[in-house]
C-alpha positions as CSV (number, residue, x, y, z in Angstrom):
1,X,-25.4,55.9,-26.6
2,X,-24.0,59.2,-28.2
3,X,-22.5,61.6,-25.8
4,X,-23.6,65.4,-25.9
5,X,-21.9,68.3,-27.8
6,X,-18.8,69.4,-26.4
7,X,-18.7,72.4,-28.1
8,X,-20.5,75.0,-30.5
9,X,-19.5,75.3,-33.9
10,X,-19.7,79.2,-35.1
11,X,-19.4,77.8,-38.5
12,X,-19.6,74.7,-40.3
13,X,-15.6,73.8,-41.5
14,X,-15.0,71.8,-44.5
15,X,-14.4,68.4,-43.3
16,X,-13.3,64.8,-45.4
17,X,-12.3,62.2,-42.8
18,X,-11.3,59.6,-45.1
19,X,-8.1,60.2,-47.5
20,X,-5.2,58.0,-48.8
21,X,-1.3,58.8,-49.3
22,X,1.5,57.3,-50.4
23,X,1.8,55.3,-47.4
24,X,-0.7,52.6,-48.4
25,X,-2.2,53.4,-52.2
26,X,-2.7,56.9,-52.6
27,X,-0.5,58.7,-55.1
28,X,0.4,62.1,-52.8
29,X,2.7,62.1,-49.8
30,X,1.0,62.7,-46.2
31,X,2.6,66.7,-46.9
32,X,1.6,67.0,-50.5
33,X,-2.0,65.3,-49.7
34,X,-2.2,68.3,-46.7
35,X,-1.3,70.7,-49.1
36,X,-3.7,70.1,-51.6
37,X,-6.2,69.7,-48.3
38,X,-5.0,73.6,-47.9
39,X,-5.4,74.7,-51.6
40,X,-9.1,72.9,-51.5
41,X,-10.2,74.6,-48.7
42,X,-10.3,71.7,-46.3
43,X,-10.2,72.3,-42.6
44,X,-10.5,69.0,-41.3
45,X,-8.9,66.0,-42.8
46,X,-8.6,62.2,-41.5
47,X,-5.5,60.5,-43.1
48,X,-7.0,57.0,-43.1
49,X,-4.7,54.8,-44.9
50,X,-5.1,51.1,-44.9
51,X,-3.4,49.1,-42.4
52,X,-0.5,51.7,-42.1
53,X,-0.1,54.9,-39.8
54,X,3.4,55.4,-40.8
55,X,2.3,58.7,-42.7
56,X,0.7,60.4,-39.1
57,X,4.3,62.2,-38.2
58,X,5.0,64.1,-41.5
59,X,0.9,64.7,-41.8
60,X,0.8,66.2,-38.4
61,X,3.4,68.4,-39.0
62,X,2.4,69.2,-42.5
63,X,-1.2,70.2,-40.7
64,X,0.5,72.5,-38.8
65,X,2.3,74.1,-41.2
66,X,-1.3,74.1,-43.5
67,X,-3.4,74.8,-40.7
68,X,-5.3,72.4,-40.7
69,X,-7.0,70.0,-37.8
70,X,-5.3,66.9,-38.7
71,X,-7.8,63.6,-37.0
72,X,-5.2,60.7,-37.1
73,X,-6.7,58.0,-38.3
74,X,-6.6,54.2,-40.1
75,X,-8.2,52.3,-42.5
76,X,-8.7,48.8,-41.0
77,X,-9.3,45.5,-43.4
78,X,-11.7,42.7,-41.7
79,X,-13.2,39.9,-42.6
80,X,-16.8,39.9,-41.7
81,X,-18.8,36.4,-42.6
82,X,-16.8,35.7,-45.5
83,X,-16.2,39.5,-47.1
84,X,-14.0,42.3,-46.5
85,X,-15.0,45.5,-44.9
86,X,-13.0,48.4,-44.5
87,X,-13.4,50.4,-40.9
88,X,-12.1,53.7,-40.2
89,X,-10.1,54.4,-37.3
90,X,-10.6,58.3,-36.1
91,X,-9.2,60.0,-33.6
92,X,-6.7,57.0,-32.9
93,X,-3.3,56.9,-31.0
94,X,-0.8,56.0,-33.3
95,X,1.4,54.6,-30.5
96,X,-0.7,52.0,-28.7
97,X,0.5,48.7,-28.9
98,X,-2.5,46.1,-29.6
99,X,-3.1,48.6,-32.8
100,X,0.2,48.9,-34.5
101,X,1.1,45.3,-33.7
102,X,-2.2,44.2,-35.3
103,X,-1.7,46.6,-38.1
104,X,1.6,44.6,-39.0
105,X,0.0,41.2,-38.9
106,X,-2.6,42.9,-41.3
107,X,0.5,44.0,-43.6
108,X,2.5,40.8,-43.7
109,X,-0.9,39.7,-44.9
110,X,-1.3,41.6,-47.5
111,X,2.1,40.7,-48.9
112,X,1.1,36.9,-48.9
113,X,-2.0,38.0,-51.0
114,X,0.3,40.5,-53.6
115,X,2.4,37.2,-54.1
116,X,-0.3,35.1,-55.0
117,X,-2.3,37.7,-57.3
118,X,1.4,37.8,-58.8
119,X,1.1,34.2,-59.7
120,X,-2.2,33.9,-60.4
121,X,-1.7,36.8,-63.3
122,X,1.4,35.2,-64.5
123,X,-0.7,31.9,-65.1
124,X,-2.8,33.8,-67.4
125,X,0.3,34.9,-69.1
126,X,1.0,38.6,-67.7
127,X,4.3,38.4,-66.4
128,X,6.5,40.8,-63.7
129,X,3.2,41.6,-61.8
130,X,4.6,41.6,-58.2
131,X,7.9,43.8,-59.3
132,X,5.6,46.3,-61.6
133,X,3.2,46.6,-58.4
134,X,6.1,46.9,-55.8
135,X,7.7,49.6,-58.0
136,X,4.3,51.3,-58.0
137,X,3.5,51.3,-53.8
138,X,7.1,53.2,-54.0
139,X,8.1,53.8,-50.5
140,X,4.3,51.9,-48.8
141,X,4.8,49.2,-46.4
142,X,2.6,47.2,-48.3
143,X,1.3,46.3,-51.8
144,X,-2.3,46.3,-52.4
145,X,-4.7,45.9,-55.6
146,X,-4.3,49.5,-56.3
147,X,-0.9,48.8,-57.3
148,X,-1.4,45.6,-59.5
149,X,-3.9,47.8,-61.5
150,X,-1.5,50.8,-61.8
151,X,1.0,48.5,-63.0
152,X,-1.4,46.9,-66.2
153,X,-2.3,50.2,-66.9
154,X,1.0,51.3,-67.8
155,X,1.5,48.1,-69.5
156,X,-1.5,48.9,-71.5
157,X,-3.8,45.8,-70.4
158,X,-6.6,48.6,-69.8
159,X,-7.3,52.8,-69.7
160,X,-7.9,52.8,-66.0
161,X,-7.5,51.9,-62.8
162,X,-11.7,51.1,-62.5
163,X,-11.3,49.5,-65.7
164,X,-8.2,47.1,-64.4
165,X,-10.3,45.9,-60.9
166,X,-13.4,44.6,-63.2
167,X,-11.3,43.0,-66.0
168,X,-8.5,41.3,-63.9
169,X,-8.7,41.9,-59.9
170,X,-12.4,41.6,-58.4
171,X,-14.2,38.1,-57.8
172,X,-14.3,36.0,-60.7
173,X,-11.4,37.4,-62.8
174,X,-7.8,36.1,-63.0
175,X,-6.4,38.1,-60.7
176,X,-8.7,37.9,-57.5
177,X,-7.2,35.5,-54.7
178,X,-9.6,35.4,-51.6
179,X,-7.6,36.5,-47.9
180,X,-8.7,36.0,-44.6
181,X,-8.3,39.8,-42.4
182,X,-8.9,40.2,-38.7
183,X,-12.1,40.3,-37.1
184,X,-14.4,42.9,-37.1
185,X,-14.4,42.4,-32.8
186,X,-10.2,42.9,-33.0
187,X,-10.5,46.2,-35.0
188,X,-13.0,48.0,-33.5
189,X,-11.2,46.8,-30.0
190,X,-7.8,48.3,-31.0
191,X,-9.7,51.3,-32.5
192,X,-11.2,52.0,-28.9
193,X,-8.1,50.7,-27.0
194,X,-6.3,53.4,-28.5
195,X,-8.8,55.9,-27.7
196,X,-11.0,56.2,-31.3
197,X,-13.9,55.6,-32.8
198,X,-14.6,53.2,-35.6
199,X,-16.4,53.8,-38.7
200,X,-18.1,51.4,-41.3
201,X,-16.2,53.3,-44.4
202,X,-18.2,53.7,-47.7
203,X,-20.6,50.5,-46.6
204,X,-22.9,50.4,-49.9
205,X,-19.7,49.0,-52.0
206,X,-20.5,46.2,-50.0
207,X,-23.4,45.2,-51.7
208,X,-25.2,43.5,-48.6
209,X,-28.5,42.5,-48.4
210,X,-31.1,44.4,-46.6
211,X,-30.9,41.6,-43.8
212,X,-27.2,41.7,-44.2
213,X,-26.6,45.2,-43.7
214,X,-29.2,45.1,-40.6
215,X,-27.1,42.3,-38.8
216,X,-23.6,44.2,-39.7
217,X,-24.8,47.3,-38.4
218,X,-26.4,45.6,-35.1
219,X,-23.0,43.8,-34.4
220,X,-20.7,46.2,-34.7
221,X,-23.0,48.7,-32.4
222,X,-22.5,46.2,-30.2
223,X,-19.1,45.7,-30.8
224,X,-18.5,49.5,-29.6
225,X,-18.7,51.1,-33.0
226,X,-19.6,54.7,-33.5
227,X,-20.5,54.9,-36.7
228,X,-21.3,54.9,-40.7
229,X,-19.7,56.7,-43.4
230,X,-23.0,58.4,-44.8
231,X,-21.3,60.9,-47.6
232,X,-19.3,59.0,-49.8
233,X,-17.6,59.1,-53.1
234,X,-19.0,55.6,-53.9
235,X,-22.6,56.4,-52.9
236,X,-25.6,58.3,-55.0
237,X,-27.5,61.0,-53.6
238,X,-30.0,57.6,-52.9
239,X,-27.8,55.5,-51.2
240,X,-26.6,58.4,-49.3
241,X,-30.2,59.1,-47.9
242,X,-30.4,55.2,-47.0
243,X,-27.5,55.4,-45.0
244,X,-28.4,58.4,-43.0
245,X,-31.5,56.9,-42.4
246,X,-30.3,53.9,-40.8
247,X,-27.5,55.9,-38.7
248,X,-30.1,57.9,-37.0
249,X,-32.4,54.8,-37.0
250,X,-29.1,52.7,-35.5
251,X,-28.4,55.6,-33.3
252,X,-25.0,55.6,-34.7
253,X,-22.4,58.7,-35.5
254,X,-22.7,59.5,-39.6
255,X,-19.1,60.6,-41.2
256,X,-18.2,61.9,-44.4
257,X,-15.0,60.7,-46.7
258,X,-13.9,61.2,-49.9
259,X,-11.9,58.6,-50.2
260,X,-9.3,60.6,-51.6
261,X,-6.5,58.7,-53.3
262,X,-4.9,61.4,-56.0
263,X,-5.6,63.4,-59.4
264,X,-7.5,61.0,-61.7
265,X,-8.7,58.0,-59.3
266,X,-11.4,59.9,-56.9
267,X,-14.4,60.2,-58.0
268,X,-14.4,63.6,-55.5
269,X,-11.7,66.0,-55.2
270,X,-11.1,66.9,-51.3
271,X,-13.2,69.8,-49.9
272,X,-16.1,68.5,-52.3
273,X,-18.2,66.4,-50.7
274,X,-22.0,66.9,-50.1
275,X,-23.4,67.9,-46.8
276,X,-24.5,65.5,-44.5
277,X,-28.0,65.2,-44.0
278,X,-29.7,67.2,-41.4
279,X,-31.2,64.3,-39.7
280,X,-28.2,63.0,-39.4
281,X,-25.5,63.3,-36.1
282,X,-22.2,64.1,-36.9
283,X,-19.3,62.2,-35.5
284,X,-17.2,65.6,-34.8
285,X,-19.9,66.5,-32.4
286,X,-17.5,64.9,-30.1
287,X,-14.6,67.0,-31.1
288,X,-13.4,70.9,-30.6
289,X,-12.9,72.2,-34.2
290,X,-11.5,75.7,-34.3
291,X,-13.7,78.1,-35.8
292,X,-12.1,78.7,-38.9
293,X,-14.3,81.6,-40.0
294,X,-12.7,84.0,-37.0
295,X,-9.2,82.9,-36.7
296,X,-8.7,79.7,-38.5
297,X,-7.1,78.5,-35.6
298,X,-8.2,77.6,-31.4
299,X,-6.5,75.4,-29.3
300,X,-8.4,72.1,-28.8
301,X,-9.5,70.8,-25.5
302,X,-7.9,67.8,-23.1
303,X,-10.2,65.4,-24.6
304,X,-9.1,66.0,-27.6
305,X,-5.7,65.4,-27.7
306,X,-6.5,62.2,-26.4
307,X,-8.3,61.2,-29.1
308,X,-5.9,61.9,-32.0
309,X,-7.5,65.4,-33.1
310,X,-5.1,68.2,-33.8
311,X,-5.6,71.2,-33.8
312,X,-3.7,73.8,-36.6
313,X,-0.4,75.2,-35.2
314,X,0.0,72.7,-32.1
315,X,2.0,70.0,-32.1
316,X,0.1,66.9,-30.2
């Protein structure tokens, strides 16, 4: 059941809760990516990347500096009835054991997968894959597809990044090696044991069935999550509609992300994304967000500290 407001908002901030950095695949650092955050007018930014909360520290005090209400947060890979979801951690804490032990197991993981993509590309004759794709992750903890594709396309196999995932990296193509990731019950239970809330990130990429998406989005309510990623860079204005409409039908939480990774590889720059829509309740309803109109900065309640939000000019 969703909890009532604990605050009023005077006016509405500009909010993405779902960015990258050079920590997993993105190409900024956790203080450039705030930066940028601060030139776009964001006022509220989740750094979500995936399987990694190494960039929290330098973000939070990067926020500060920026003043902006940093949401700690963690981009989870699962394994749901044979396909890979992503869920968003918000409002996690960055020290609780269960999560940052899991998010290793996740990483060592994903190193046994960037091995075998590497072999499976040299087979079809494209050869230094795993050292062009760990000179690409640069100082990450892990190497992911992302990578791989950054490296072809500065060896010319393709224009793109988006170009590199269909010809080489997704099902079907030379490139693709199937993994097994944790269970969707383990990562929304180290989300909550860690005091956040999970999020179903961008869940029309998944391509699911009408009967599918129903039975994903019944489980994981049950499972404790909170809620959908409505506004997203990978869904039309239609899709966007269809996912608000199930959140409210669910009674789940609906966020917003970008999915920011850099210049040249998101389809939306931060502090562009599209309202939510109005039948829709926002996940930050639970938080205290300053109101940035007045003095651009407040300091947040108890509750929130607890759950990862930060607010600009306090260090938590």
């Amino acid at each position: 059941m969703m909890r009532s407001h604990v605050i009023t908002h005077f006016s509405m901030p500009n909010i993405d809760l779902h960015s990258h950095s050079t920590i997993s695949d993105g190409m900024l650092s956790p203080s450039r990516l705030l930066a940028h955050a601060a030139v776009r007018g964001v006022n509220v930014l989740a750094l979500t990347d995936h399987d990694d909360i190494a960039g929290l520290s330098e973000a939070s005090r990067s926020a500060q500096q920026e003043n902006i209400t940093l949401i700690r947060g963690v981009e989870i890979s699962v394994t749901w009835h044979g396909r890979t979801l992503h869920i968003l951690g918000l409002g996690i804490n960055p020290e609780h054991p269960p999560l940052t032990e899991g998010l290793k197991k996740i990483r060592d993981g994903r190193m046994d997968r960037a091995r075998a993509i590497a072999a499976q590309l040299d087979k079809f004759g494209i050869h230094g894959s795993f050292e062009g794709a760990s000179a690409q992750a640069g100082i990450s903890r892990l190497i992911g597809r992302t990578h791989f594709a950054r490296f072809l396309v500065s060896q010319g196999y393709a224009k793109n990044v988006k170009s590199v995932f269909k010809k080489y990296l997704v099902k079907g193509k030379p490139g693709h090696v199937s993994h097994v990731w944790v269970s969707l019950d383990e990562a929304i239970g180290w989300i909550r044991g860690s005091g956040g809330q999970a999020v179903i990130a961008h869940p029309a990429r998944y391509k699911l069935s009408n009967d599918l998406l129903e039975q994903l989005l019944c489980e994981f309510r049950e499972l404790g999550g909170a809620g959908i990623e409505v506004v997203s860079s990978s869904h039309t204005p239609e899709q966007t509609r269809q996912f608000a409409a199930l959140a409210t039908r669910m009674n789940l939480y609906a966020s917003c992300g970008s999915d920011y990774h850099g210049p040249g590889e998101s389809y939306f720059d931060l502090g562009r994304l599209p309202a939510l829509p109005p039948e829709c309740t926002p996940i930050w309803n639970e938080w205290e967000i300053p109101d940035y109109a007045e003095t651009g900065a407040t300091t947040l309640n108890e509750q929130s500290e607890q759950t990862g939000l930060q607010s600009p000019g306090k260090s938590v």
